[in-house]
BABA-457869 format. One record per atom (N, C-alpha, C): z, y, x. Coordinates in steps of 0.02 Angstrom, whole numbers, plus 50000, padded with zeros to 5 digits. Each point is the difference from the previous one (the first is absolute). Example, Ala and Ser with C-alpha at 12.3 -4.5 7.8 and 13.67 -1.06 7.14 Angstrom:
BEGIN
503904971650660 500005005949955 500005006050045 499645005349982 500035005950042 500375005549961 
***
This chain:
BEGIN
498184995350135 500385003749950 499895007550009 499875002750061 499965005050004 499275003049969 499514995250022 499464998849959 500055003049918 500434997249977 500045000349919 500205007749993 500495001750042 500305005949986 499495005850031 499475000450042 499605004750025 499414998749935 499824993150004 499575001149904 500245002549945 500574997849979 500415005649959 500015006649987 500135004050067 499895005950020 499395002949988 499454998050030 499325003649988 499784997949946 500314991549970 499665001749937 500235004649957 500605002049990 500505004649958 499795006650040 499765003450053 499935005350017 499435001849959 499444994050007 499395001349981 500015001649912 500435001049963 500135001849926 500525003349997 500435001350018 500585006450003 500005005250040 500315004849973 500195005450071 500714998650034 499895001250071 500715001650030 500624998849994 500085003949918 500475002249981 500304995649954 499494996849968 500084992649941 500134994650035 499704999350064 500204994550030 500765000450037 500075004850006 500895000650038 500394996449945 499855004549924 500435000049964 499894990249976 499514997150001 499884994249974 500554995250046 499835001350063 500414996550064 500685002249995 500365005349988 500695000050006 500164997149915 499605000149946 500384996349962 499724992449969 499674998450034 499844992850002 500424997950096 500565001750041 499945000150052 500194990749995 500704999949958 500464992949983 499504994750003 499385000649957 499814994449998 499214999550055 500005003650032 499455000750057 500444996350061 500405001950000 500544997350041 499954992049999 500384997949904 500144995149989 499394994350036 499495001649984 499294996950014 499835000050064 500065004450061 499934998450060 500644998350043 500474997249966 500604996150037 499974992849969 499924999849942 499504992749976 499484998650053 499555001650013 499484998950006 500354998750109 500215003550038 500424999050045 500474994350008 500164998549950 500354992549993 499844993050009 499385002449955 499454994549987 499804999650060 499685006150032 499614998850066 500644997950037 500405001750015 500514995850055 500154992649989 500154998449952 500214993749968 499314995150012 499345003650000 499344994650024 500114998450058 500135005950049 499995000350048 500424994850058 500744999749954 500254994250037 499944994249974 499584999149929 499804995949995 499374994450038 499545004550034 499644997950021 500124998150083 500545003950022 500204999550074 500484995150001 500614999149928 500044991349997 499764994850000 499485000249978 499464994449977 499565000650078 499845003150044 499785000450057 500184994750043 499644995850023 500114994150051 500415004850074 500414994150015 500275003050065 499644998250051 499655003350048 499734995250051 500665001250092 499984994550021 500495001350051 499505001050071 500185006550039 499835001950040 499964992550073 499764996650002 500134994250067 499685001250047 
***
């Protein structure tokens, strides 16, 4: 995720200035937000999904 958000960045650096990009990010902030706490959810929710589904093995 962080991934997405450092591509984001240089891709949006690489066509704006500075100054367009502040202003883009503080007023798009709500739903930049919205999208990487989604996306945090999802990844957690796999996560114990898959460590449920994980066989137990017992130490003997």
């Amino acid at each position: 995720i962080l991934f997405v958000f450092v591509f984001l960045s240089v891709s949006f650096a690489d066509i704006f200035e500075k100054s367009e990009l502040k202003t883009f990010f503080e007023s798009n902030c709500s739903q930049i937000y919205f999208i990487f706490y989604e996306n945090f959810i999802t990844l957690e929710s796999n996560l114990k999904q898959k460590v449920e589904a994980a066989p137990v093995y017992s130490l003997v």
